[in-house]
C-alpha positions as CSV (number, residue, x, y, z in Angstrom):
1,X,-90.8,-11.7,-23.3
2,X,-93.7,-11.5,-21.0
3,X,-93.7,-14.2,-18.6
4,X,-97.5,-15.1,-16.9
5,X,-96.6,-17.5,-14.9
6,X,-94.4,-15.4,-12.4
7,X,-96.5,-15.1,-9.2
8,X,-93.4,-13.0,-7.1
9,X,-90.6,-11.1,-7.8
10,X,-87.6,-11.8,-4.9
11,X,-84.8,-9.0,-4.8
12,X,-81.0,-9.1,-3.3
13,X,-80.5,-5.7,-1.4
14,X,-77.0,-4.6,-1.3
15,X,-76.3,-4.2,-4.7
16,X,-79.4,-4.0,-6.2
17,X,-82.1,-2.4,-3.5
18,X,-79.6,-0.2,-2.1
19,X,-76.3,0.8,-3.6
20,X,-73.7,-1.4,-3.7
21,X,-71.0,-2.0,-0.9
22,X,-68.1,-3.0,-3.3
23,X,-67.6,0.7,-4.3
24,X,-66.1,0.9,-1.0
25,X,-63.7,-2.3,-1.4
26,X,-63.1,-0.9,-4.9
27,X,-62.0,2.5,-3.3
28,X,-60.3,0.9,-0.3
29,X,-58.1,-1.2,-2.8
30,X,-56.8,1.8,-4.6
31,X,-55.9,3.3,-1.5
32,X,-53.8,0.7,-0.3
33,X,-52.0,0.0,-4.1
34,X,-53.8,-3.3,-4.4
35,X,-54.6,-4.9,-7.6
36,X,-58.5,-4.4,-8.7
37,X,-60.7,-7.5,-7.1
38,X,-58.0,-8.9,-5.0
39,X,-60.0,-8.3,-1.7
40,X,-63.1,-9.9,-3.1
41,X,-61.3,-12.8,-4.1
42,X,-59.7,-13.2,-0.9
43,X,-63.7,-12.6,0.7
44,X,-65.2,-15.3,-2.0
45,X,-62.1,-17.4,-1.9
46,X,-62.6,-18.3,2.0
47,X,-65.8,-20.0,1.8
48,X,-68.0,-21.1,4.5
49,X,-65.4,-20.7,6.7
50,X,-64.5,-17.3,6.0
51,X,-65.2,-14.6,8.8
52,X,-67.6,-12.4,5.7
53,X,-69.8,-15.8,5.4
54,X,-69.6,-16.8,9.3
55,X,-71.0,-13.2,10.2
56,X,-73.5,-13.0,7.2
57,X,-74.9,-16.8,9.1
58,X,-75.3,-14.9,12.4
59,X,-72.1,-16.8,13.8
60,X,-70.2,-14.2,14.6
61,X,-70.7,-11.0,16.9
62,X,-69.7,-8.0,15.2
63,X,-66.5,-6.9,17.2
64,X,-65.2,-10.7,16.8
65,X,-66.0,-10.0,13.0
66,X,-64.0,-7.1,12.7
67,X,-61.1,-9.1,14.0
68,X,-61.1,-12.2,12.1
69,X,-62.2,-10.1,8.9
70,X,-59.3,-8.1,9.0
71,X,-57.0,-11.2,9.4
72,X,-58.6,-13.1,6.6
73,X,-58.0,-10.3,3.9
74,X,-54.5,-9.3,5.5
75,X,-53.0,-12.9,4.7
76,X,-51.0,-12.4,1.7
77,X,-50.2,-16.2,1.2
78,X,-53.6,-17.5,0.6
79,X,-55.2,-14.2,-1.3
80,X,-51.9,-14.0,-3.6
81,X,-52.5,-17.4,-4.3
82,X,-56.3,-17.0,-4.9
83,X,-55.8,-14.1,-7.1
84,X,-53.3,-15.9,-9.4
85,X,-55.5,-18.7,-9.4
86,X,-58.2,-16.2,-10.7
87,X,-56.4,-14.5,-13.4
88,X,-55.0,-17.6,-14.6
89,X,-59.1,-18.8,-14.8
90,X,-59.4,-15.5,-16.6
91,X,-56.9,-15.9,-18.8
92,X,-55.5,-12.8,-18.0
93,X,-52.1,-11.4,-16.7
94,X,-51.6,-11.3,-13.3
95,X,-50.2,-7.9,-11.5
96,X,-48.0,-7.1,-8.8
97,X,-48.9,-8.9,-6.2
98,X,-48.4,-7.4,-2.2
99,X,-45.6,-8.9,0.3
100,X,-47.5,-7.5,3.3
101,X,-51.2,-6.1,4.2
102,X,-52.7,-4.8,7.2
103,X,-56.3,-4.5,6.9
104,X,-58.4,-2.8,9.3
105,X,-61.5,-4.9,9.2
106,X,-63.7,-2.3,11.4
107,X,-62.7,0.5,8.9
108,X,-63.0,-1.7,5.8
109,X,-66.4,-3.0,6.6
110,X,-68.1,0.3,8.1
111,X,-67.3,2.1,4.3
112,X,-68.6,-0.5,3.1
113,X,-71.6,0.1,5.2
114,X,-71.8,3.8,4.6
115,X,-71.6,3.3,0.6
116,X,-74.5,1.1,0.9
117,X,-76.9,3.3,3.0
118,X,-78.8,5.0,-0.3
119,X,-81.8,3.0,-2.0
120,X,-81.2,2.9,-5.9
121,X,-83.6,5.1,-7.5
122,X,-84.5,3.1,-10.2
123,X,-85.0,0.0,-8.1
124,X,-87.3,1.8,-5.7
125,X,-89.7,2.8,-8.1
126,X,-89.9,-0.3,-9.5
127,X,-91.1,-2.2,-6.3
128,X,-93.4,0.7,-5.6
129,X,-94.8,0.3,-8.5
130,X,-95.0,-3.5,-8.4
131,X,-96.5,-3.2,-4.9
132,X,-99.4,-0.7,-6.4
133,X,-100.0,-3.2,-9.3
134,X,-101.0,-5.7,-6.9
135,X,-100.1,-8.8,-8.8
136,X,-96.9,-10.2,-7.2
137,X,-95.6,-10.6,-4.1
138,X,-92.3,-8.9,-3.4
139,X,-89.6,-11.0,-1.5
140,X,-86.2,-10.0,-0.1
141,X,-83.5,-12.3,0.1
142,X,-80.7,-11.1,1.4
143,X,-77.4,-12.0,3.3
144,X,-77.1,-9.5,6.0
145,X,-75.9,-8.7,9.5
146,X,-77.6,-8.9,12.7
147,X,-77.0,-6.4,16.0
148,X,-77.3,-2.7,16.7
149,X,-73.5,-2.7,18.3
150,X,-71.0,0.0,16.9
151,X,-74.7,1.5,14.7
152,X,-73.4,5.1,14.6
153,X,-70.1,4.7,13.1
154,X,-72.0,2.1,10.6
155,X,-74.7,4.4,9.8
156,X,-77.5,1.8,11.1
157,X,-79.1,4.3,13.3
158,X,-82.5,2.4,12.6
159,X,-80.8,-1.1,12.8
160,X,-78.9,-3.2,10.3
161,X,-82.7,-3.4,8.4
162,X,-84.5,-0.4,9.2
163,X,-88.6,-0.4,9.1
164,X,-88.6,1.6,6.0
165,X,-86.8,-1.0,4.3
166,X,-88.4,-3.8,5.6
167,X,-91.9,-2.8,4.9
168,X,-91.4,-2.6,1.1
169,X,-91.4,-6.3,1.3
170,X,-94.3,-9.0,1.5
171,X,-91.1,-11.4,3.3
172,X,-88.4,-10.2,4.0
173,X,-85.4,-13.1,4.7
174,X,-81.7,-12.2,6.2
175,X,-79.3,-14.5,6.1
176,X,-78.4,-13.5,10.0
177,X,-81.7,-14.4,11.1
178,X,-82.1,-17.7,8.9
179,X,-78.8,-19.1,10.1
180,X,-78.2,-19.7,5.6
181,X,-76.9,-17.5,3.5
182,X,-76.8,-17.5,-0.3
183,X,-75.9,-19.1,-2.6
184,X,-76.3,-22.0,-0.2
185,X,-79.6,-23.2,-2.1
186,X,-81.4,-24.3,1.4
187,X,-81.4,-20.3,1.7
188,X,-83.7,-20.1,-1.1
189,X,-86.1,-23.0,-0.5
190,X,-86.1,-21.8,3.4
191,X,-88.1,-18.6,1.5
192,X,-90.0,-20.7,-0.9
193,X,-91.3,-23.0,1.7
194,X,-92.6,-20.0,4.1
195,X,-93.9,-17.6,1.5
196,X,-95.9,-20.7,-0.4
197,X,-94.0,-20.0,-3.9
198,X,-92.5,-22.4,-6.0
199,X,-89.2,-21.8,-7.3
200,X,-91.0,-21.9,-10.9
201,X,-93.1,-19.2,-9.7
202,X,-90.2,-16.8,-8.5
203,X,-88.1,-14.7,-10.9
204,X,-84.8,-13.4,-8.9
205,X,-82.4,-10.0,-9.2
206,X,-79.4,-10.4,-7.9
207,X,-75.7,-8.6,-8.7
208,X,-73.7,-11.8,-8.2
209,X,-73.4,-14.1,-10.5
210,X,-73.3,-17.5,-8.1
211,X,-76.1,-16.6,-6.4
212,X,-78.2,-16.0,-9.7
213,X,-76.7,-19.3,-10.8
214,X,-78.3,-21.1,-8.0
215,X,-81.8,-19.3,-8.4
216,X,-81.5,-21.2,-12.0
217,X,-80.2,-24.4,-10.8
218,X,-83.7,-24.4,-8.7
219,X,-85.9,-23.4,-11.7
220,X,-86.1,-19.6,-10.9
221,X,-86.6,-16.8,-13.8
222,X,-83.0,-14.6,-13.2
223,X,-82.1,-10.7,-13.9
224,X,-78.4,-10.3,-13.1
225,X,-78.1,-6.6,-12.0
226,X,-74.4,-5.3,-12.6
227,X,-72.3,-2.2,-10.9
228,X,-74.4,0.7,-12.2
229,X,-76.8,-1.5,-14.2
230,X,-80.0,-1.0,-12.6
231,X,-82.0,0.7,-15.1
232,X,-81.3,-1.9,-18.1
233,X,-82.4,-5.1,-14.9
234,X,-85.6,-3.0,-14.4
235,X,-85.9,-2.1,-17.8
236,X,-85.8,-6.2,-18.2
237,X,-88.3,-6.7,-15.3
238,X,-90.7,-5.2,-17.0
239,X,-90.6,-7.2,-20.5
240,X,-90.7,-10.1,-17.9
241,X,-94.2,-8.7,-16.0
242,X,-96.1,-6.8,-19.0
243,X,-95.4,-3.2,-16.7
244,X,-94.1,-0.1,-16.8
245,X,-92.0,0.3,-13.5
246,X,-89.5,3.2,-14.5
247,X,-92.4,5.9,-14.2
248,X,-92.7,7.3,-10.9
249,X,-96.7,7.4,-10.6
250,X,-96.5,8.8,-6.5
251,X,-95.8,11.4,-4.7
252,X,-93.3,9.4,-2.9
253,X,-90.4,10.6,-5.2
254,X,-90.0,13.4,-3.3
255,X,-89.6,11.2,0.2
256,X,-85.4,11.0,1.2
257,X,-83.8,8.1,-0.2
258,X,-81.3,7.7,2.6
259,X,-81.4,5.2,5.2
């Protein structure tokens, strides 16, 4: 359904720009025996006050993240209790549960990191192409991390948000630099109010499913973009704009897609 009212298209990055960083949690939690989701739970489970959400705000320097992040997912009372609480909303039979973690936050977070560091293919083509049409602007709205500390073993040689990245975007807004982060919904009007779109205006990719629901809440158009999904979003995207963005019409195919 072609939608002529749109006037910008605003993409999450991890996840949807680039790949996504919970292929690396997935990974991590087979390693250690634990049950599938049960260290995003713990992550979403600690709310604003959880060291994921305080570092994403900017309010935590990244060695003092690496501590408190590896504390948060190594306490077994709360995340065992968060991840019954989750199956039981599922309606679905909870596993073993563990009697003891140790987490290594550093290690955790820089696979994380390092599974992230590759633009999507489809994804890229699509906001080239959107960006030759002329006819939207393209936002970024994105909770990130700020500082160049610890870059190598992270793989941000170029910075947390290297220039290559960046300049894809008309606005580009991190949740580190912002001090909000989503889905808190000041995040999104923050990027609304500087770019000079309304929310009516704006239609939103994201791979999480809260963020997507505030996006809605505020009167945004929303593609969810799941785990290995990108083609059907963009494929979506363009019954939305009235464009084809899956054909690579450059020469910039052949550029690396590595950060």
């Amino acid at each position: 359904m072609y939608l002529p009212h749109i006037k910008a298209v605003m993409f999450d990055i991890g996840g949807v720009v680039l790949q996504s960083p919970f292929t690396a949690i997935a990974e991590y939690e087979t390693e250690k025996g634990l049950p599938p989701q049960y260290l995003n739970v713990s992550i979403a489970s600690r709310g604003a006050s959880g060291a994921w959400q305080r570092f994403e705000r900017g309010e935590l320097p990244l060695f003092d993240f690496y501590t408190a992040f590896g504390r948060d997912l190594s306490d077994t009372t709360n995340g065992n209790m968060w991840y019954t609480e989750y199956h039981k909303r599922k309606q679905t039979v909870c596993p073993e549960l563990p009697r003891h973690l140790q987490i290594d936050g550093r290690d955790l977070f820089g696979r994380m990191m390092q599974s992230a560091s590759s633009y999507d293919a489809h994804m890229l083509t699509a906001i080239r192409n959107l960006r030759a049409a002329g006819k939207w602007r393209i936002l970024a709205l994105t909770n990130n991390f700020g500082g160049y500390h610890d870059a190598g073993f992270l793989g941000w040689q170029d910075g947390p948000v290297p220039n290559h990245l960046r300049e894809l975007f008309d606005f580009f807004y991190d949740s580190s630099a912002v001090g909000l982060r989503k889905p808190d919904s000041r995040f999104y009007l923050h990027a609304c109010k500087d770019s000079g779109i309304n929310p009516e205006q704006i239609l939103f990719l994201d791979d999480i499913g809260t963020n997507l629901k505030t996006a809605k809440e505020l009167g945004m158009t929303t593609i969810h973009v799941p785990n290995g999904g990108t083609l059907q979003a963009v494929k979506q995207l363009e019954e939305y704009l009235g464009i084809d963005l899956c054909t690579d019409t450059t020469e910039r195919h052949r550029e690396r897609t590595k950060l």
